[in-house]
VOGU-3710 file (C-alpha; in Angstrom, 3 decimals, decimal comma):
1> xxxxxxxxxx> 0,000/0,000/0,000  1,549/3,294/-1,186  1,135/6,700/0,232  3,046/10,185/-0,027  4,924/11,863/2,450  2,380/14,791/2,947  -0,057/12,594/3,775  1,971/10,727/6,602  2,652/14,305/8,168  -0,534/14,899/8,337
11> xxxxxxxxxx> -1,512/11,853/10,418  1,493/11,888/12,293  0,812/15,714/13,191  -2,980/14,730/14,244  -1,812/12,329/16,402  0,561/14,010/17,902  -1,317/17,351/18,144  -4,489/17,890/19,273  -5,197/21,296/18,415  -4,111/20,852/14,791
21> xxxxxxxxxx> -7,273/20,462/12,797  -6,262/17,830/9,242  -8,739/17,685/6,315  -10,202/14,382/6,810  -11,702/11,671/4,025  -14,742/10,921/5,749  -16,748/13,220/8,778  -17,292/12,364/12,229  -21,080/11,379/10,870  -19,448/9,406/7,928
31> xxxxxxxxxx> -18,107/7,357/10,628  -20,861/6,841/12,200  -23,104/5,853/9,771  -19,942/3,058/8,881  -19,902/1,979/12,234  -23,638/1,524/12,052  -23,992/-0,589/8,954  -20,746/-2,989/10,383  -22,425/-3,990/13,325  -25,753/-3,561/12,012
41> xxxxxxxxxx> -26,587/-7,175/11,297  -24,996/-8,552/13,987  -26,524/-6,637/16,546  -30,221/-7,104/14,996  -29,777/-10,684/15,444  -28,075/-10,509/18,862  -31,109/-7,829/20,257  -33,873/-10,275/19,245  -32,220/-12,591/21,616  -31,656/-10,452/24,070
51> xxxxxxxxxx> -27,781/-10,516/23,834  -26,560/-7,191/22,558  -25,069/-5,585/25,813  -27,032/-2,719/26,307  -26,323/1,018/27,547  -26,335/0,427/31,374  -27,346/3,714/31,311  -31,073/3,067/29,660  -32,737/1,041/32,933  -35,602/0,220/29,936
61> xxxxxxxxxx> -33,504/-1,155/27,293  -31,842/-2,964/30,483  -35,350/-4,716/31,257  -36,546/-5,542/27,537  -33,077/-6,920/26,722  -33,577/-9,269/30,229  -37,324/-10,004/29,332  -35,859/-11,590/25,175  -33,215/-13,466/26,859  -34,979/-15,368/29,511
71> xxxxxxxxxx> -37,870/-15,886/27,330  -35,493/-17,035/24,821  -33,711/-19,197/27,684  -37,012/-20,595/29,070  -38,455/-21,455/25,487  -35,088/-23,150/24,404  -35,052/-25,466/27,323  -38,622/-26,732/27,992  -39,653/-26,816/24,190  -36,826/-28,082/22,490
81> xxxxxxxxxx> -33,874/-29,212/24,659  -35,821/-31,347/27,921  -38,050/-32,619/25,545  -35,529/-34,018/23,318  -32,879/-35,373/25,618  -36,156/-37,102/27,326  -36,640/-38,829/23,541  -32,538/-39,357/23,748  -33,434/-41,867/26,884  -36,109/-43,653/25,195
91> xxxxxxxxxx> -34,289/-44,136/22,509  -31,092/-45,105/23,803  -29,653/-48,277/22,649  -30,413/-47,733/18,653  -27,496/-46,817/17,052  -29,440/-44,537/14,338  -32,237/-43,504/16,373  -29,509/-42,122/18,754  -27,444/-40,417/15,949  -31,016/-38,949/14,526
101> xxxxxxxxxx> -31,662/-37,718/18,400  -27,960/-36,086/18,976  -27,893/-34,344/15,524  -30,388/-31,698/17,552  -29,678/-32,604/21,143  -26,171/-31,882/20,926  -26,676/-28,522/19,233  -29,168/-27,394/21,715  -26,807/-28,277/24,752  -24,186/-26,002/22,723
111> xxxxxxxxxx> -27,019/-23,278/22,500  -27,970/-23,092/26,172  -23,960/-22,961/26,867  -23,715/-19,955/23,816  -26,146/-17,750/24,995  -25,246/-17,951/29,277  -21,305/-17,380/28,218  -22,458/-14,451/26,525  -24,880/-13,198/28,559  -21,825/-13,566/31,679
121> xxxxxxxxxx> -19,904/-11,562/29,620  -22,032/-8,858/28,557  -19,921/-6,485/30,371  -16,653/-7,182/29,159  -18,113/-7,141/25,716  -19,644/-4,015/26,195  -16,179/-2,829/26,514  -15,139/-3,963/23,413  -18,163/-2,683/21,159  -17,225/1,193/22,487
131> xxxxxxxxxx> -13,591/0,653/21,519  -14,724/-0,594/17,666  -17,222/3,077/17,924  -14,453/4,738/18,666  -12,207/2,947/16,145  -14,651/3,943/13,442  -15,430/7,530/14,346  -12,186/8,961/15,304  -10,040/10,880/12,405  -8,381/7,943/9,789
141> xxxxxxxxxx> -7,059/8,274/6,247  -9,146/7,084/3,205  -7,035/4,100/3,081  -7,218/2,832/6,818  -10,799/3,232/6,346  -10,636/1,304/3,222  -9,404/-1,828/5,145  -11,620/-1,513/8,422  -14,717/-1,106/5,419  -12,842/-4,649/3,653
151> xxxxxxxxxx> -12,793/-6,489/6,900  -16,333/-5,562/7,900  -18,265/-6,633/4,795  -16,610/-10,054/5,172  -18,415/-9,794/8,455  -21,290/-9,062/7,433  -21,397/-11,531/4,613  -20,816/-14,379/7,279  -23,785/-13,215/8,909  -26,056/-12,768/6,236
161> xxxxxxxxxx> -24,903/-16,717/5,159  -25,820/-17,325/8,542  -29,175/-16,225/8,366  -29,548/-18,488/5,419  -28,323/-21,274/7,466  -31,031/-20,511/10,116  -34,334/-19,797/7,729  -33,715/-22,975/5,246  -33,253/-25,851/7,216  -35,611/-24,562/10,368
171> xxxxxxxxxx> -38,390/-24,387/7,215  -37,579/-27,548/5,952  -37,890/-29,094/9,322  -41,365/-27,501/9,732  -42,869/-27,770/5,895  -42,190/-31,495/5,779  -44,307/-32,273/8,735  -47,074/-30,612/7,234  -46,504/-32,536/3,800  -46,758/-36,180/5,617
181> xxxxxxxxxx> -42,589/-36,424/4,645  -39,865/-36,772/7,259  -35,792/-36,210/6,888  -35,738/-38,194/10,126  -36,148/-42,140/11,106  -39,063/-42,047/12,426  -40,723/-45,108/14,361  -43,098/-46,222/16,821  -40,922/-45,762/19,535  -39,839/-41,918/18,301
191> xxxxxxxxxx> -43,073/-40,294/16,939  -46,347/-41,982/18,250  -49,266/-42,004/15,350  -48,523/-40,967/11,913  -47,525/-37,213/12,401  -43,796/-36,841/13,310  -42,800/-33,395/14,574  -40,022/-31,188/13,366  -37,219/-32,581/15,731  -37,093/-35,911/18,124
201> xxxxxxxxxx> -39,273/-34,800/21,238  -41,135/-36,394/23,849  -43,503/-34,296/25,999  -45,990/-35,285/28,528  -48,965/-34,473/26,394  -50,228/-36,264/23,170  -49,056/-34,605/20,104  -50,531/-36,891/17,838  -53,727/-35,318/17,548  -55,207/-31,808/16,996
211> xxxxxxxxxx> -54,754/-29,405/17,661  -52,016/-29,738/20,063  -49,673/-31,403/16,865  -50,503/-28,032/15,244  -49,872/-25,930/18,146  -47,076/-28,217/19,652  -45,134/-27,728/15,682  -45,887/-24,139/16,344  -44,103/-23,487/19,227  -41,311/-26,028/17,720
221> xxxxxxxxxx> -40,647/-23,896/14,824  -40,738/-20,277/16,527  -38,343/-21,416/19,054  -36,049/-23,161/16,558  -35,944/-19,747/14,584  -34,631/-17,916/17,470  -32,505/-20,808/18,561  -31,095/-21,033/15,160  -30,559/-17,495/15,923  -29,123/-17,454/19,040
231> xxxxxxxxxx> -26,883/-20,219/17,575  -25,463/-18,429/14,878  -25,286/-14,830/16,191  -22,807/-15,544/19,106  -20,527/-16,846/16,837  -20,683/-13,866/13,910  -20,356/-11,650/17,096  -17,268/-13,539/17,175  -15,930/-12,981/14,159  -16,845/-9,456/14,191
241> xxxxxxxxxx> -14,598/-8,832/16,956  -11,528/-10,493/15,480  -12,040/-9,487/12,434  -12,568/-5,449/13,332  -9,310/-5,951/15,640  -7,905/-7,934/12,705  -8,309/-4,207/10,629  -6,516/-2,471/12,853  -3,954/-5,169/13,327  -3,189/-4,178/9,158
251> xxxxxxxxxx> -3,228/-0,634/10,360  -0,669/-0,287/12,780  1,763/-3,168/10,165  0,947/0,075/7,535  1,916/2,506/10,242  5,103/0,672/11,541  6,304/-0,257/8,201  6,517/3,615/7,155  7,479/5,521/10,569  10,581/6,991/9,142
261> xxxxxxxxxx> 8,126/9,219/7,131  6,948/11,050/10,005  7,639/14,363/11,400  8,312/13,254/15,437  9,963/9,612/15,106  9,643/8,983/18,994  5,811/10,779/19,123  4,770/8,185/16,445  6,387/5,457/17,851  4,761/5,641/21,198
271> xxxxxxxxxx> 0,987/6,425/19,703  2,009/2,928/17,912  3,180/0,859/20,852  -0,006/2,319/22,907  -2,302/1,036/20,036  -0,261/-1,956/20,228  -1,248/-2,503/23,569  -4,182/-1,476/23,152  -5,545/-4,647/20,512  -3,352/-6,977/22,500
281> xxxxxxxxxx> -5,793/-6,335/25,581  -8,848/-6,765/23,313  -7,711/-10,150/21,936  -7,366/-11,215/25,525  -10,891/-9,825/26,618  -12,009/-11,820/23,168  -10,185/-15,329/23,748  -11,253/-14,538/28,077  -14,879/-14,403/26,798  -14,761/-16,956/24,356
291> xxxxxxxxxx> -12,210/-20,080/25,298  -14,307/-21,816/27,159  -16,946/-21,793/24,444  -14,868/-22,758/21,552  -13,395/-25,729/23,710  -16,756/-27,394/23,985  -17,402/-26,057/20,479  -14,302/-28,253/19,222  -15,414/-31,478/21,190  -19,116/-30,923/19,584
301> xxxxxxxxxx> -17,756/-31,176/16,264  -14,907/-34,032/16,443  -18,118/-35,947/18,489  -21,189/-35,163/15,155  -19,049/-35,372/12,814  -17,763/-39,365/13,957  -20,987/-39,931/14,789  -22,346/-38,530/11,216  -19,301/-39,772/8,927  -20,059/-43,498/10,703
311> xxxxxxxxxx> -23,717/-43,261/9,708  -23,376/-42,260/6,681  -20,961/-44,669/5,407  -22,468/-47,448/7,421  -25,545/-46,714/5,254  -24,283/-46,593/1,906  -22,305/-49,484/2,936  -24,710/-52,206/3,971  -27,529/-50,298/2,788  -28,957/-49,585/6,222
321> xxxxxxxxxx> -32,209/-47,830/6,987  -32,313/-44,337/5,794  -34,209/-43,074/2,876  -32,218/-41,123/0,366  -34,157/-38,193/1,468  -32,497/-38,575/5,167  -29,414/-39,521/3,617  -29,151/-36,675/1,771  -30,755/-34,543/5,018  -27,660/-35,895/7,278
331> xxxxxxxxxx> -24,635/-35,469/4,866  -25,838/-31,655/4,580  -25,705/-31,066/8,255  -22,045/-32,671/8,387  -21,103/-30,571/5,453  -22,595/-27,135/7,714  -21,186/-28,078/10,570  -17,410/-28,391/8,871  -17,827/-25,322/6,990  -18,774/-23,728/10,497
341> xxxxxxxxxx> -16,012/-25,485/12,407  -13,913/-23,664/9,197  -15,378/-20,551/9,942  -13,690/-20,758/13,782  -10,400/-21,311/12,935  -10,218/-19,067/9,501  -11,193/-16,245/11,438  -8,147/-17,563/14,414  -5,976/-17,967/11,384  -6,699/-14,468/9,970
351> xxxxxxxxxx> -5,677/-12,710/13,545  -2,685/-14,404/13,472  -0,993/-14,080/9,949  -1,729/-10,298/10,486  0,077/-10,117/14,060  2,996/-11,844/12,027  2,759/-8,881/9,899  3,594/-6,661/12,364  6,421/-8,721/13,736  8,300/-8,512/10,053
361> xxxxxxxxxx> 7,047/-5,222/10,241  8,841/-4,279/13,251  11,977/-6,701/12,591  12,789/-5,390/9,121  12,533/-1,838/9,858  15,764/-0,466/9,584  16,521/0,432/12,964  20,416/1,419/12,507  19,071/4,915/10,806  17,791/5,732/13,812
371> xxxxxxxxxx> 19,547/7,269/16,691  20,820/5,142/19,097  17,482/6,108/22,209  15,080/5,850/19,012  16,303/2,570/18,028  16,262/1,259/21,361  12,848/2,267/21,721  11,858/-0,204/19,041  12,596/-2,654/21,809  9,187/-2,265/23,468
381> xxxxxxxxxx> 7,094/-3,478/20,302  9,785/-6,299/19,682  9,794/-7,703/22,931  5,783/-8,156/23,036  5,509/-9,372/19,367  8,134/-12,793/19,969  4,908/-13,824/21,962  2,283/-15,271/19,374  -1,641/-13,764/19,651  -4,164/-15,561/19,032
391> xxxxxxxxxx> -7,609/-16,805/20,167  -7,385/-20,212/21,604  -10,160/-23,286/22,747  -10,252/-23,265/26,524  -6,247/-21,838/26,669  -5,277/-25,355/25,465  -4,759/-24,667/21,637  -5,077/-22,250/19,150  -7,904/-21,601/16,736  -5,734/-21,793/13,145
401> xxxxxxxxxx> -6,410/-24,022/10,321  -3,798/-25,906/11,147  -5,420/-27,114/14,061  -8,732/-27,503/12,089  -6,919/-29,928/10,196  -5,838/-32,047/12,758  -8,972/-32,089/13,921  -10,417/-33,460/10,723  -7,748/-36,164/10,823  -8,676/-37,290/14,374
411> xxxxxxxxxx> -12,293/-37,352/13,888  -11,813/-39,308/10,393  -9,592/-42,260/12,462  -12,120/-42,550/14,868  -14,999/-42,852/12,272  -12,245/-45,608/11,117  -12,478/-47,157/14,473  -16,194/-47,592/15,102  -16,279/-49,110/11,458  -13,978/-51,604/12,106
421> xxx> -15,528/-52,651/15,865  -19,010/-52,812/13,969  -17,779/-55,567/11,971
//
């Protein structure tokens, strides 16, 4: 990225300054609006939940966001997730019918665990969405805007896929019902009478008849929308935060990388090490709020997608019980649930090629131009860059594809395994 000297001494004298005024790209407003539109999405779907911290100074938006999160709490447990671990228990024994049972149960125990690590951490979170405010409405170049503006439409792309993820299969699940077809394996034992509901639930009253079938797939299918919500939300918030601090990561590379075009070396240097600072703290409050979640997150995947992979190739090798329709039904869930597991550790992997950036950025600066207390300076970014940044799965390991691939070879011996005990 190439810029001219004038327009280095400009941001080096605004930063440096505070009563020189600069002629900026974009207005305080312009900013606004752009930090508007980047979290936009992601905080529509996180308010409907009742998940988006809100202004502890607003005692109403306090209650209302309380009031969507414990309905969305109460719904999620005693309409989808007892009911189904109750059909888990009467089912238990049958191979398939407990693969068909954990394909939702497990996802729903994820859920519950999503949205009360989020809610814990409202606070610290909080903290985070004023720093990415103030990130886009303070004074920046065109081109520093440019990459914050790159990085946050890949944001919100993920989250508008997400909200495809959510509407398509949660209608699927609820049309077929209502057609008399199933993408489940449905038996006696499962779904009593000839009207199988949207997931693999047992409830104390009879659903086979109406209305409660009608009113019993009601409630189902507004509680799996919001579920599906709740689901996917937390984990776009996600990448919204590493992504945003992944911006500024390229930011400060751009800044170190050309220091010896501003005005006040040591001035510059120290705005950069404070911003320095500054992300590394964020990243911690990120993988602080998040480890935990993405540990459990990594055993739910290596567990569905054995489970899955052994179905599915015990079917099409023996020619079990599934109907092509389920078939088909169960290999797209594995394939959404590796391209999400892919999501995780792209977004890990992103953060930490551009931290390495800014370690060759401060290595290969050429320090022996300096004088000598300038070039020693340099010391305080090297010393904290040697240590690698990333976000990790319950401070074990770090989320990079790397580790995504490992994970995918692990989970593809076991598969292995269970074949080989079945026969």
């Amino acid at each position: 990225m190439h810029r001219s000297n004038a327009s280095y001494k400009e941001h080096s004298s605004w930063m440096i300054k505070d009563s020189v005024r600069l002629t900026l790209d974009i207005k305080r407003s312009d900013g606004y609006k752009d930090f508007k539109r980047a979290i936009g999405l992601n905080r529509l779907m996180l308010k409907i939940v009742g998940l988006w911290p809100p202004d502890n100074r607003d005692a109403h938006k306090i209650v209302k966001s309380r009031f969507r999160f414990g309905y969305n709490l109460i719904t999620l447990l005693f309409i989808l997730t007892i009911p189904a671990f109750a059909a888990l228990v009467r089912v238990w024994g049958d191979m398939i019918l407990m693969i068909d049972n954990l394909i939702y149960t497990l996802p729903l125990s994820i859920i519950v665990l999503k949205i009360c690590i989020l809610w814990y951490k409202q606070e610290a979170l909080a903290s985070l969405i004023d720093m990415i405010a103030k990130d886009w409405m303070k004074p920046k170049l065109k081109e520093e805007r440019d990459v914050m503006l790159k990085l946050a439409k890949i944001s919100r792309i993920i989250a508008m896929c997400g909200c495809f993820i959510v509407i398509i299969p949660v209608t699927i699940s609820l049309v077929c019902p209502l057609l008399g077809v199933t993408n489940r394996h449905v038996t006696n034992l499962t779904d009593p009478g000839d009207k199988p509901m949207a997931l693999q639930t047992y409830y104390l009253h009879d659903v086979s008849k109406s209305p409660q079938f009608e009113l019993t797939l009601l409630a189902q299918g507004i509680t799996m929308f919001t579920t599906g919500i709740s689901y996917y939300a937390v984990d776009h918030f996600l990448a919204l935060l590493v992504l945003h601090v992944c911006g500024q990561m390229e930011n400060l590379h751009v800044r170190l990388t050309h220091m010896g075009r501003y005005t006040n070396f040591d001035a510059v240097l120290k705005y950069n090490v404070q911003d320095h600072v500054r992300l590394i703290r964020s990243v911690e409050i990120i993988d602080d709020s998040f480890d935990l979640l993405l540990l459990v997150v990594v055993v739910y995947f290596g567990v569905t997608f054995c489970l899955q992979g052994f179905l599915i190739l015990n079917v099409l090798n023996d020619e079990g019980q599934l109907s092509i329709i389920q078939l088909v039904w169960f290999s797209t869930i594995t394939i959404c649930i590796l391209m999400h597991m892919g999501l995780y550790c792209a977004v890990g992997e992103t953060l930490v090629t551009q931290y390495e950036k800014v370690h060759r950025a401060t290595y290969e600066y050429a320090w022996y131009t300096l004088h000598p207390k300038s070039a020693r300076n340099l010391i305080l970014i090297m010393l904290r860059v040697n240590k690698p940044l990333y976000i990790t799965a319950g401070k074990t390991f770090p989320m990079t594809m790397a580790t995504f691939c490992n994970l995918l070879k692990t989970s593809a011996g076991y598969i292995s395994v269970l074949l080989a005990n079945q026969d």
